[in-house]
C-alpha positions in Angstrom: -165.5 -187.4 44.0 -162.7 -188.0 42.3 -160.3 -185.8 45.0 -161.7 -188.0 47.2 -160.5 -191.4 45.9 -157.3 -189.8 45.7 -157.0 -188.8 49.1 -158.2 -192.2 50.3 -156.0 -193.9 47.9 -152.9 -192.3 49.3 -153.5 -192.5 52.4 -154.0 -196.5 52.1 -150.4 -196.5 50.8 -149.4 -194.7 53.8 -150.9 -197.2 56.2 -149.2 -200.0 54.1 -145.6 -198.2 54.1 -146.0 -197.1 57.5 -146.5 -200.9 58.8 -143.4 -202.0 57.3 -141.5 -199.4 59.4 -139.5 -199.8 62.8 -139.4 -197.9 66.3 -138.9 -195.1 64.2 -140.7 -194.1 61.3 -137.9 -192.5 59.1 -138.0 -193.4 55.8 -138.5 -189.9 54.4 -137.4 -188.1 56.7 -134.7 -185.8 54.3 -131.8 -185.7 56.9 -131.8 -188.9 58.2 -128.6 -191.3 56.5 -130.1 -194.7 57.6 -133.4 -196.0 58.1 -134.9 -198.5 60.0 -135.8 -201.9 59.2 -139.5 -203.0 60.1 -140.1 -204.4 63.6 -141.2 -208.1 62.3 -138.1 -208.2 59.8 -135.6 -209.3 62.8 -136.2 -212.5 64.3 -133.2 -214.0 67.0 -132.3 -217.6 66.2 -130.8 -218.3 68.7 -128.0 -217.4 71.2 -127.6 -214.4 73.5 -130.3 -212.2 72.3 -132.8 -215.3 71.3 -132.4 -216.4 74.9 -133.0 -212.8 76.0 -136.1 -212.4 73.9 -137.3 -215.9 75.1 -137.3 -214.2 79.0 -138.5 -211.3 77.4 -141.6 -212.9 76.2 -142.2 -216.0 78.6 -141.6 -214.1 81.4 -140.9 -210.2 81.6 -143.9 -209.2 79.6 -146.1 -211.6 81.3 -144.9 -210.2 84.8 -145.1 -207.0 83.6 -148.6 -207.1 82.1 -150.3 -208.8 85.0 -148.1 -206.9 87.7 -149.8 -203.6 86.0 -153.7 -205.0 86.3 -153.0 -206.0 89.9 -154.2 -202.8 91.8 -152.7 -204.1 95.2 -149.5 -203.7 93.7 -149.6 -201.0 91.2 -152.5 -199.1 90.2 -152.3 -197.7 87.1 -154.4 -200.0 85.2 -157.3 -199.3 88.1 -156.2 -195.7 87.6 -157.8 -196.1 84.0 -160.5 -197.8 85.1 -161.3 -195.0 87.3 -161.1 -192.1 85.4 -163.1 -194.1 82.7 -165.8 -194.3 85.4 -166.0 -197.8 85.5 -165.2 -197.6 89.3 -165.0 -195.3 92.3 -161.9 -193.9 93.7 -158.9 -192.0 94.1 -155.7 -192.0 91.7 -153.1 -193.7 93.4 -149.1 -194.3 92.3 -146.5 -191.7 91.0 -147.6 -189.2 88.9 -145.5 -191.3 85.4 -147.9 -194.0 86.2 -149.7 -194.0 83.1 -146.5 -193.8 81.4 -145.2 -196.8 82.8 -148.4 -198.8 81.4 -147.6 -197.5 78.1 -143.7 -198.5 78.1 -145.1 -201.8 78.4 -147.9 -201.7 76.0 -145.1 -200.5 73.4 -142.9 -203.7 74.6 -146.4 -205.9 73.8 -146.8 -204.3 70.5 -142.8 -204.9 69.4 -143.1 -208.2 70.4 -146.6 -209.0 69.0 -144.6 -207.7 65.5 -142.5 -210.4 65.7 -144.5 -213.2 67.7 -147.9 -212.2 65.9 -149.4 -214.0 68.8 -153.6 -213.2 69.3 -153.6 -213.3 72.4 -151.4 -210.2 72.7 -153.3 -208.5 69.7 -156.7 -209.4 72.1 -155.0 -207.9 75.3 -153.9 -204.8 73.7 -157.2 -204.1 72.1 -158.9 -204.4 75.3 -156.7 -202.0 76.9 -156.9 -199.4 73.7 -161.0 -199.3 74.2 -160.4 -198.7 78.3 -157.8 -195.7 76.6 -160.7 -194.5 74.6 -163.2 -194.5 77.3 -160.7 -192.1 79.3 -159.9 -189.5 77.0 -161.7 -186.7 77.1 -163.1 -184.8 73.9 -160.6 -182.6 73.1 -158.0 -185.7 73.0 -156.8 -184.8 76.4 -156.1 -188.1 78.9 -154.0 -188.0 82.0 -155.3 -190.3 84.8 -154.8 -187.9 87.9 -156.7 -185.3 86.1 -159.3 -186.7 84.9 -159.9 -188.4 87.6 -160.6 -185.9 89.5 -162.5 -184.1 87.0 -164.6 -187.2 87.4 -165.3 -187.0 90.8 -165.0 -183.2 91.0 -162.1 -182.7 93.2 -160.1 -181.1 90.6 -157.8 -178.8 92.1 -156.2 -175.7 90.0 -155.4 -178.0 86.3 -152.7 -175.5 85.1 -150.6 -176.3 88.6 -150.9 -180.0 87.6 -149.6 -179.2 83.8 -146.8 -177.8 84.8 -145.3 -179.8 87.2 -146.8 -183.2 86.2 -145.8 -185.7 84.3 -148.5 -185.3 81.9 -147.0 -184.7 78.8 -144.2 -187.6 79.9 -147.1 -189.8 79.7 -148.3 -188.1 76.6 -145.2 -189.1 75.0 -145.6 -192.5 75.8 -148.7 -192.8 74.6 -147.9 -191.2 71.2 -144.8 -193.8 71.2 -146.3 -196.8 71.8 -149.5 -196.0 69.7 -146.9 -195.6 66.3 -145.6 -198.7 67.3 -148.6 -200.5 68.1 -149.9 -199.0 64.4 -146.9 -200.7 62.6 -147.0 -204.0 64.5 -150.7 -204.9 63.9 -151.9 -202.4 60.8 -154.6 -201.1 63.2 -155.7 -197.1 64.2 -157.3 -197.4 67.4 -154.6 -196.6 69.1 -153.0 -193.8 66.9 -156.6 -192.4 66.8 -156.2 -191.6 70.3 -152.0 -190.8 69.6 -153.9 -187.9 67.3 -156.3 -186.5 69.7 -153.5 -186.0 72.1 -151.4 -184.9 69.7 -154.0 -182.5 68.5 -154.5 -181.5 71.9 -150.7 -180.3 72.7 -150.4 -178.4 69.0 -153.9 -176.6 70.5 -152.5 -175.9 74.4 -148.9 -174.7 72.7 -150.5 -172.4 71.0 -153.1 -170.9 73.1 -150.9 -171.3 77.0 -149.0 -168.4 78.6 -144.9 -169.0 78.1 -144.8 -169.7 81.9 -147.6 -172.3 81.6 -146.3 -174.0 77.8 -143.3 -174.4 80.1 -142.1 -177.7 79.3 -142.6 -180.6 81.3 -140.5 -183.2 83.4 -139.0 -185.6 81.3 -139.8 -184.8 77.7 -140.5 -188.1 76.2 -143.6 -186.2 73.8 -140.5 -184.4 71.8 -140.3 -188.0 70.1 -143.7 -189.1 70.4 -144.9 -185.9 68.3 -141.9 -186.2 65.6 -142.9 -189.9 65.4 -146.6 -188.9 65.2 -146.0 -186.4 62.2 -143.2 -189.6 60.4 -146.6 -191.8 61.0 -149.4 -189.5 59.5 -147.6 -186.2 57.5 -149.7 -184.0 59.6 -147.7 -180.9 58.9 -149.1 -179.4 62.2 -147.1 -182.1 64.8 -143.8 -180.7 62.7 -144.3 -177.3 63.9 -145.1 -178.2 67.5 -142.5 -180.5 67.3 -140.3 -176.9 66.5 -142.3 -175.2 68.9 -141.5 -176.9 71.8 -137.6 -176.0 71.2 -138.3 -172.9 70.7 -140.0 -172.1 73.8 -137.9 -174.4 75.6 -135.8 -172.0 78.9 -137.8 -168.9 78.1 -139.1 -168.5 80.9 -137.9 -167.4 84.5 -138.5 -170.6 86.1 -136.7 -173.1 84.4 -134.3 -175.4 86.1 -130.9 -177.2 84.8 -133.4 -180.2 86.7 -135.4 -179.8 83.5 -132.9 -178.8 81.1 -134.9 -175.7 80.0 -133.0 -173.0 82.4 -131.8 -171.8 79.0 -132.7 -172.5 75.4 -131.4 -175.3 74.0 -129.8 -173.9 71.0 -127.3 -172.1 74.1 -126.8 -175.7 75.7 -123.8 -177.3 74.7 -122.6 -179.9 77.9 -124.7 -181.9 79.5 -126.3 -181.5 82.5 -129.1 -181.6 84.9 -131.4 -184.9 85.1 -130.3 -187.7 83.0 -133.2 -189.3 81.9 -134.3 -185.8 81.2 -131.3 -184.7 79.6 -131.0 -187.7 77.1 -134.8 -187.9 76.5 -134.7 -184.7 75.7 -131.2 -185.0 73.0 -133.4 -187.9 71.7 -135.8 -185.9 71.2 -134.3 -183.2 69.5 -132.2 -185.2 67.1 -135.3 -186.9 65.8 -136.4 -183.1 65.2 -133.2 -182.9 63.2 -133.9 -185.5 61.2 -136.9 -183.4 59.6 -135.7 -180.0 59.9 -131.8 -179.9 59.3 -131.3 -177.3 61.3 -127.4 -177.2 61.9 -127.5 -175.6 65.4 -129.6 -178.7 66.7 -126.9 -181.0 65.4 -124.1 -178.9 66.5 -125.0 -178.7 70.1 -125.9 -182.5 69.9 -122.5 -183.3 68.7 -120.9 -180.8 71.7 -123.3 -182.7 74.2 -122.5 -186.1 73.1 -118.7 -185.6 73.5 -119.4 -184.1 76.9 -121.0 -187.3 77.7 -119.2 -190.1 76.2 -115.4 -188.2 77.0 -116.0 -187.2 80.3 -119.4 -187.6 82.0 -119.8 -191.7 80.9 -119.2 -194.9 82.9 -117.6 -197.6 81.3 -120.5 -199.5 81.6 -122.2 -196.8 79.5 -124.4 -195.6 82.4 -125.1 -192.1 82.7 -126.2 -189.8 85.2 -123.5 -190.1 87.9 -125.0 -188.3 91.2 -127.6 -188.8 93.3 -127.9 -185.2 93.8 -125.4 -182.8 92.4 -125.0 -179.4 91.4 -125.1 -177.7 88.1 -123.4 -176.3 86.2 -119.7 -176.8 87.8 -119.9 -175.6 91.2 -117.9 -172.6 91.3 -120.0 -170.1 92.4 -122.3 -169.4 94.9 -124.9 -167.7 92.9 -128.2 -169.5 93.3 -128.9 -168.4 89.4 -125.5 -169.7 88.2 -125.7 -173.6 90.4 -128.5 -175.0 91.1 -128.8 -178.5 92.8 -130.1 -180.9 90.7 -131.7 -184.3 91.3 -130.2 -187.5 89.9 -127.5 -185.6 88.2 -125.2 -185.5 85.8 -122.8 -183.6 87.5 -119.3 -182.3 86.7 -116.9 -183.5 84.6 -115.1 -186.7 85.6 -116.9 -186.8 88.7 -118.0 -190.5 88.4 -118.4 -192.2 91.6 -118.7 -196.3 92.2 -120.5 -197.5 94.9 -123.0 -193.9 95.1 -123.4 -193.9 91.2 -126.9 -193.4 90.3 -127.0 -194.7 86.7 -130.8 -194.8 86.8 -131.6 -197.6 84.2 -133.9 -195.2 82.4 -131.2 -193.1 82.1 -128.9 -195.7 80.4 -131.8 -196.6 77.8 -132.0 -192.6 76.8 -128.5 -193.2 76.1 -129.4 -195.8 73.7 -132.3 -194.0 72.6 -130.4 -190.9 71.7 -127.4 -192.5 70.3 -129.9 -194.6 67.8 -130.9 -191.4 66.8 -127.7 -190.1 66.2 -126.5 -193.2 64.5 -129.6 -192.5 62.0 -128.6 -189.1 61.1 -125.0 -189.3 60.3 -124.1 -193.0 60.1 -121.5 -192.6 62.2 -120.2 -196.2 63.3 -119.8 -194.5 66.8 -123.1 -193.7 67.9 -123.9 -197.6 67.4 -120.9 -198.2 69.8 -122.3 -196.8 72.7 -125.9 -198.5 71.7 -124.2 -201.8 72.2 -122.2 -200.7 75.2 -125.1 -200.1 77.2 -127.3 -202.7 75.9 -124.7 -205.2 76.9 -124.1 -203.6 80.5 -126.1 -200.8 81.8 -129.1 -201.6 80.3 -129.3 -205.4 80.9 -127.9 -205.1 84.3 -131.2 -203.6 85.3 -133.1 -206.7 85.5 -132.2 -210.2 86.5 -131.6 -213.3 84.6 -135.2 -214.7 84.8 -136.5 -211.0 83.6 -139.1 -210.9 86.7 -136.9 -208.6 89.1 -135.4 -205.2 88.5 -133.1 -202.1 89.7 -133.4 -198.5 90.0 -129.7 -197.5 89.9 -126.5 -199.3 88.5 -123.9 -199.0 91.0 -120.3 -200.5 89.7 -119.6 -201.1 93.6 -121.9 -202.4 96.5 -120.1 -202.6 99.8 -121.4 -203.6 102.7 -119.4 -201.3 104.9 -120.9 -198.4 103.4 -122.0 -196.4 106.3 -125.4 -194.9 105.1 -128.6 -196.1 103.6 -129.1 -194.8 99.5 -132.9 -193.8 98.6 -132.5 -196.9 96.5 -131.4 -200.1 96.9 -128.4 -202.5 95.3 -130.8 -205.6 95.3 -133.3 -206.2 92.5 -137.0 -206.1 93.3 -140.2 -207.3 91.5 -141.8 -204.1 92.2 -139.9 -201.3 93.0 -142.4 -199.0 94.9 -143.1 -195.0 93.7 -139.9 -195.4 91.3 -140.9 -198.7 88.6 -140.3 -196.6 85.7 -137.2 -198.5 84.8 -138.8 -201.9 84.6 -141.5 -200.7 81.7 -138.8 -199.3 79.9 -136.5 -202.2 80.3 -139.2 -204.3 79.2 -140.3 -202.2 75.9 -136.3 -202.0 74.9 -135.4 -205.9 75.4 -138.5 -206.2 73.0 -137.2 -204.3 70.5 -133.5 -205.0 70.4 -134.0 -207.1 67.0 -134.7 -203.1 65.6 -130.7 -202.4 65.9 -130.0 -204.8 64.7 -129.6 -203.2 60.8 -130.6 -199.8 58.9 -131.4 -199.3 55.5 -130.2 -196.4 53.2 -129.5 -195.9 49.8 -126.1 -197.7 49.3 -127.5 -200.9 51.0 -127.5 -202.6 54.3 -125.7 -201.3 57.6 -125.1 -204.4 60.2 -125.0 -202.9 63.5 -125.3 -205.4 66.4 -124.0 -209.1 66.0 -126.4 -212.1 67.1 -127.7 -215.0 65.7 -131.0 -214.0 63.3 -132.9 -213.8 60.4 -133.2 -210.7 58.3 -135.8 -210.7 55.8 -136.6 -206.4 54.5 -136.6 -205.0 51.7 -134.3 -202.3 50.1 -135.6 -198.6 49.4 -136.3 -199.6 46.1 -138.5 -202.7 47.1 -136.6 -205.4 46.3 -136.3 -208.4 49.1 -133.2 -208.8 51.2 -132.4 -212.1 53.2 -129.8 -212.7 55.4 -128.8 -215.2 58.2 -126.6 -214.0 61.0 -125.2 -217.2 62.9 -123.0 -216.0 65.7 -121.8 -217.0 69.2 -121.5 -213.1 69.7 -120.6 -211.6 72.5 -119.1 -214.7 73.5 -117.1 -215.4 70.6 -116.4 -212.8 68.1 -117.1 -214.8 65.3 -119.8 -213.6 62.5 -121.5 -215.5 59.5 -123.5 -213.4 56.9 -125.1 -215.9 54.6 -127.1 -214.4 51.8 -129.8 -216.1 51.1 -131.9 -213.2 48.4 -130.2 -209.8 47.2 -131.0 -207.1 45.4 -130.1 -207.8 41.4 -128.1 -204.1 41.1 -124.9 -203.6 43.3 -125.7 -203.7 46.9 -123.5 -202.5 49.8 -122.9 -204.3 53.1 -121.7 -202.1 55.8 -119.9 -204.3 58.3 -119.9 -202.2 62.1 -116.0 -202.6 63.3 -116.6 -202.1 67.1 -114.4 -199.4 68.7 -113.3 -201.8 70.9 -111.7 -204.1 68.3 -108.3 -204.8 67.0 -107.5 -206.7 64.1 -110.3 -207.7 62.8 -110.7 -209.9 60.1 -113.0 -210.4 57.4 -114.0 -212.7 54.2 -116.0 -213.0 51.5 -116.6 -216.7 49.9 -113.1 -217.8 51.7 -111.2 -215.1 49.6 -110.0 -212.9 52.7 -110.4 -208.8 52.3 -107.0 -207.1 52.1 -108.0 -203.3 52.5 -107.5 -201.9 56.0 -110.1 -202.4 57.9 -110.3 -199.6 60.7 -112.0 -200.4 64.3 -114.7 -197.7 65.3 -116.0 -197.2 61.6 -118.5 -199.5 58.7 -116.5 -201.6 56.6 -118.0 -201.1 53.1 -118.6 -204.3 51.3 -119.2 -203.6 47.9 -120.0 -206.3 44.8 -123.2 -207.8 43.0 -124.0 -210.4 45.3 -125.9 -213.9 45.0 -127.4 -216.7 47.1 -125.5 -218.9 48.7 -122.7 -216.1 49.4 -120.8 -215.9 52.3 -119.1 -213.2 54.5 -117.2 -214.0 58.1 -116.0 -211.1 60.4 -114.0 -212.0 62.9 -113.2 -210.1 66.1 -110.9 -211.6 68.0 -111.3 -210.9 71.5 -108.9 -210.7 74.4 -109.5 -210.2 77.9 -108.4 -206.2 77.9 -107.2 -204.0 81.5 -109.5 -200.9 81.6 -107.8 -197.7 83.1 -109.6 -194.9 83.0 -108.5 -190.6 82.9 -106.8 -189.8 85.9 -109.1 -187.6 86.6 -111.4 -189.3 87.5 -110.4 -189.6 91.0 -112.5 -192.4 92.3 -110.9 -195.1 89.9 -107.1 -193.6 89.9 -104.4 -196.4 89.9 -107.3 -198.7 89.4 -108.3 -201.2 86.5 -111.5 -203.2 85.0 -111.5 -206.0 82.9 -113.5 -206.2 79.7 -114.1 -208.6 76.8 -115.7 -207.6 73.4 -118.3 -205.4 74.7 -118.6 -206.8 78.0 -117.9 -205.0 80.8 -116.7 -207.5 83.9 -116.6 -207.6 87.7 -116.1 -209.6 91.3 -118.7 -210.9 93.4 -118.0 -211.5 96.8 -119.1 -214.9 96.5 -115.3 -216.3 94.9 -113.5 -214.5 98.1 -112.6 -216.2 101.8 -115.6 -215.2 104.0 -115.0 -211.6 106.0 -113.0 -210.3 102.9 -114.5 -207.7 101.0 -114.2 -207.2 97.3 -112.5 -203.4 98.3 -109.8 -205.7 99.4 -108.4 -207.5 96.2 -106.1 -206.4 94.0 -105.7 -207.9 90.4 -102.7 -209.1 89.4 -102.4 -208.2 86.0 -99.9 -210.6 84.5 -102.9 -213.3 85.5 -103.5 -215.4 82.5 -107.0 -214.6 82.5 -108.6 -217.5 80.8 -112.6 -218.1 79.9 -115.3 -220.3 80.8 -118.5 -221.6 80.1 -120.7 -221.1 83.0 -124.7 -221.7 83.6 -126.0 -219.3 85.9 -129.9 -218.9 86.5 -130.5 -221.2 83.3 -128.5 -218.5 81.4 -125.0 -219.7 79.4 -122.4 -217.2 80.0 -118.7 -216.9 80.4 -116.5 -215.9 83.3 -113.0 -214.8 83.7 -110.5 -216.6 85.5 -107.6 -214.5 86.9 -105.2 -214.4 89.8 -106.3 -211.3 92.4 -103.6 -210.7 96.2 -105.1 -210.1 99.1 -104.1 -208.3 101.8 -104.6 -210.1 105.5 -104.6 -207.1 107.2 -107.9 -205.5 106.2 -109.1 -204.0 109.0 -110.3 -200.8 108.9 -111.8 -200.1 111.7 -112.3 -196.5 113.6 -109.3 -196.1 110.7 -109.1 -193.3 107.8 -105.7 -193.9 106.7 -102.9 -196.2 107.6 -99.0 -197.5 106.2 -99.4 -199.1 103.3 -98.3 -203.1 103.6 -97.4 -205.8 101.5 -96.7 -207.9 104.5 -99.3 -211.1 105.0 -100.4 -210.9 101.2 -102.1 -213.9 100.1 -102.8 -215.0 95.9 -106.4 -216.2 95.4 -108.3 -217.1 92.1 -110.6 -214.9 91.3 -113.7 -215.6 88.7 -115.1 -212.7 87.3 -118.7 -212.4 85.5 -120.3 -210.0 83.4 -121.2 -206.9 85.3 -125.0 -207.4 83.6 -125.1 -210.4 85.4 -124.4 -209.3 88.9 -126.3 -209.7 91.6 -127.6 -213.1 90.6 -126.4 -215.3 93.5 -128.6 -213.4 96.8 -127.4 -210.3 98.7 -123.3 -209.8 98.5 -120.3 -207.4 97.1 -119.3 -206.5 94.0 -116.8 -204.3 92.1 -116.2 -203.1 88.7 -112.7 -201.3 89.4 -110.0 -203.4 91.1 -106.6 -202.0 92.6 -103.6 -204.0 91.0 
């Protein structure tokens, strides 16, 4: 009896810790360096991120939600409903359809953290009971399956396994039911995370190595670490090892999939790039429990494949629309494979034909939060706000109700051929809407960056107007109030209002793409170097009412990029803070195309205020020349000219922003 009290007792305490815990659970996990903060302990005040949670929640989620129970549109809530056998029919949608519903019941549980509003709580438990009703008994649940196990048209199940994306889904589940766990205190959900988790440690174990193969997209690497953070069942660990260790052990792996060879032999980046940074995601979460050098090794290799030489500036990844792998030099079907929204080779970063899938860019920020967790490496948190800021946001409008596929950093009209996606945003973007649940889930969650925990004190990682209320590892409360006017001012107020009575350390993030940045505490201005790109340690007994200002000053800046990468040679873009810019064809003399400006770069360049779509932003005012004779028709190459060259003003906007205004141009890279 007694064992048994014990055993309850502790695992009360672990439902307790667990709710105060962010989008990842790491708080004991032994080689992680920061922790996260809970999801409720963030909440934006106002500004830029307050006015982007405000669309978040008043209209993306809403859209989102009710666009996903309207079965003329999408179908994957009726796909439920089906394979629950609460109605007749077929499965209809792509295959990640499921997974897409879960993406956005994670956004609904992130922002039911901080919102605490019933009627989400209402909505989500309505959908957890459908959940239930669909899984099978062995914790198995994956829509097109079942459904026709339902209706007995199952077709060979091990065919589907392989090739579907049912453990994508999987992972999406077990994501969103950890969150949903933390935001409301609840286990329906992460009952149903266990039986599927229960149900991969069983197939792992049992399946051939050809059918364990791993599947597309490997978003159940984190779901099953975060499963074992959430409940210390030692047995989603050892999957969690398993699946690496199987991973490209087989004969039929692809570079597509990232398992042609094991991972510990990987060390660039390449194939699919959602696949590829779900699956470096994945694996450094697995790091964080294990240790294992080799996994951190090739993560660091990876990662300065990526950001050095296979990154936009906007902090897209996943250049191609189809590519090769690995580099094109042979002709050996075993040695390059082509490979499907692609990384591609080094450098080889095209404009107007970049894919920059939108759930590419948020694995980005997915796997660089994870590698900013494990080594506190001010870095890592760079990129995070890079691509929150451009490639991430840029994948849905203003008003948060339409979205894109791909990121292009040029749309011309004169392109002569028709891409399988399009450069204008859509409310529903048929067979291919994976990047609007994501989208969706990560604007919700934003507030989680925000600031880690660890055992020196607080890390400050993205700038915008909040409230912080946590606690530090040893329980005591921490309050702080961020006011800021960040990113479009690069001024920072840290007012303390409660502090830990021992020494606590503020960690101040210097952005990589600052110079002589400034900072105070109480008036009394700090005089040791402060170095851009790393955490400014901060270090006294502190007390309410104290005060600490960063600022960042920040200067329009000309962009070039290496000269190898051919596309943008000679070429510049203009950037501010962590805003990346560009031109709309809407500020040029009609029949001139954006291709057809050069910047002149001793423009003053001076800022605006500007209300687009009810949103407050700032342009870029700068002089641009443009060439008269434009013409290029039925012409490849002709005499340069400077003859008939006319100055303009030119207003640039940030490139998240783009496509605001109805169907036109627009260019990231400018000739000068």
């Amino acid at each position: 009896m007694k064992k048994n009290i014990i055993i309850s007792s502790l695992f009360l305490s672990t439902v307790i810790f667990a709710q105060n815990k962010g989008l990842v659970a790491n708080s004991e996990s032994p080689y992680s360096k920061l922790q996260s903060v809970g999801l409720q302990d963030v909440k934006w005040t106002n500004g830029f991120w307050k006015e982007q949670f405000d669309v978040e929640t008043k209209n993306t989620l809403p859209y989102m939600w009710d666009l996903y129970h309207n079965d003329e549109i999408s179908h994957a809530y009726k796909n439920f409903e089906i394979a629950a056998g609460l109605s007749k029919g077929t499965f209809k949608g792509p295959s990640f359809h499921d997974g897409d519903f879960y993406k956005i019941f994670e956004g609904m549980a992130a922002t039911y953290a901080v919102t605490k509003d019933k009627k989400l709580d209402a909505e989500m438990d309505k959908a957890i009971a459908l959940f239930a009703k669909v899984q099978r008994k062995d914790g198995y649940i994956h829509t097109p399956v079942l459904i026709d196990e339902r209706w007995g048209t199952l077709g060979p199940e091990e065919v589907k396994k392989q090739l579907g994306f049912e453990k994508y889904n999987m992972g999406h589940l077990m994501t969103a039911a950890c969150i949903h766990y933390r935001a409301t205190g609840k286990t329906n959900f992460l009952n149903i995370a266990k039986g599927v988790a229960d149900f991969l440690y069983d197939f792992y174990k049992k399946a051939s190595p050809e059918l364990a193969r791993n599947a597309i997209c490997p978003s159940h690497y984190m779901g099953i670490v975060e499963m074992y953070r959430t409940t210390k069942n030692p047995k989603y660990l050892e999957l969690a090892n398993n699946l690496i260790d199987i991973r490209g052990t087989t004969n039929d792996g692809t570079d597509d999939n990232q398992d042609r060879v094991p991972f510990r032999e990987q060390t660039t980046a390449m194939g699919h790039a959602v696949r590829a940074n779900y699956l470096y995601a994945g694996v450094a979460d697995l790091y964080a429990e294990t240790g294992e050098k080799k996994l951190l090794d090739n993560l660091e290799s990876i990662w300065d494949d990526v950001t050095y030489r296979k990154m936009y500036i906007t902090g897209g990844c996943g250049s191609l629309y189809d590519g090769v792998s690995p580099d094109g030099t042979s002709y050996d079907p075993t040695v390059v494979q082509k490979i499907h929204q692609a990384y591609g080779r080094p450098f080889q970063l095209p404009n107007a034909t970049a894919h920059t899938e939108t759930c590419a860019n948020i694995g980005n920020v997915l796997w660089n939060w994870r590698m900013l967790q494990i080594t506190g490496d001010a870095k890592y948190a760079d990129i995070v706000e890079l691509a929150l800021y451009n490639s991430v946001l840029s994948g849905m409008d203003l008003e948060g109700e339409k979205f894109l596929y791909n990121n292009p950093l040029n749309v011309s009209n004169d392109l002569p051929f028709h891409q399988r996606w399009g450069n204008e945003r859509e409310g529903y973007i048929a067979l291919s809407n994976c990047c609007a649940p994501n989208v969706t889930r990560t604007i919700a969650e934003v507030g989680n960056y925000a600031y880690n925990i660890s055992k020196e004190g607080l890390y400050v990682n993205l700038y915008g107007s909040n409230w912080l209320k946590t606690k530090s590892l040893n329980g005591e409360e921490i309050e702080i109030e961020q006011q800021t006017n960040y990113p479009w001012d690069g001024k920072i107020t840290l007012k303390i209002i409660k502090a830990p009575k021992d020494l606590q350390t503020f960690f101040l993030r210097i952005p990589g793409w600052s110079q002589n940045a400034e900072v105070s505490v109480n008036n009394a201005k700090i005089t040791e170097k402060i170095v851009s790109g790393t955490y400014l340690k901060l270090n006294q007994k502190w007390k309410r009412g104290d005060v600490i200002e960063l600022n960042l000053p920040m200067p329009v800046e000309l962009m070039e990029a290496n000269p190898l990468v051919e596309e943008v040679k000679n070429q510049v873009a203009v950037k501010r803070g962590p805003l990346v810019y560009c031109l709309e064809s809407d500020q040029l003399p009609a029949k001139i195309s954006v291709n057809d400006v050069a910047l002149n770069l001793k423009s003053k360049f001076t800022t605006n205020n500007f209300i687009l779509n009810n949103r407050n932003l700032i342009s870029i005012d700068a002089e641009a020349v443009i060439n008269s004779n434009n013409s290029w028709n039925k012409t490849l190459y002709k005499p340069l000219s400077s003859k008939n060259a006319d100055a303009v003003q030119v207003k640039l906007i940030p490139y998240f922003a783009w496509g605001n205004k109805g169907k036109g141009e627009m260019t990231v890279w400018m000739s000068h």
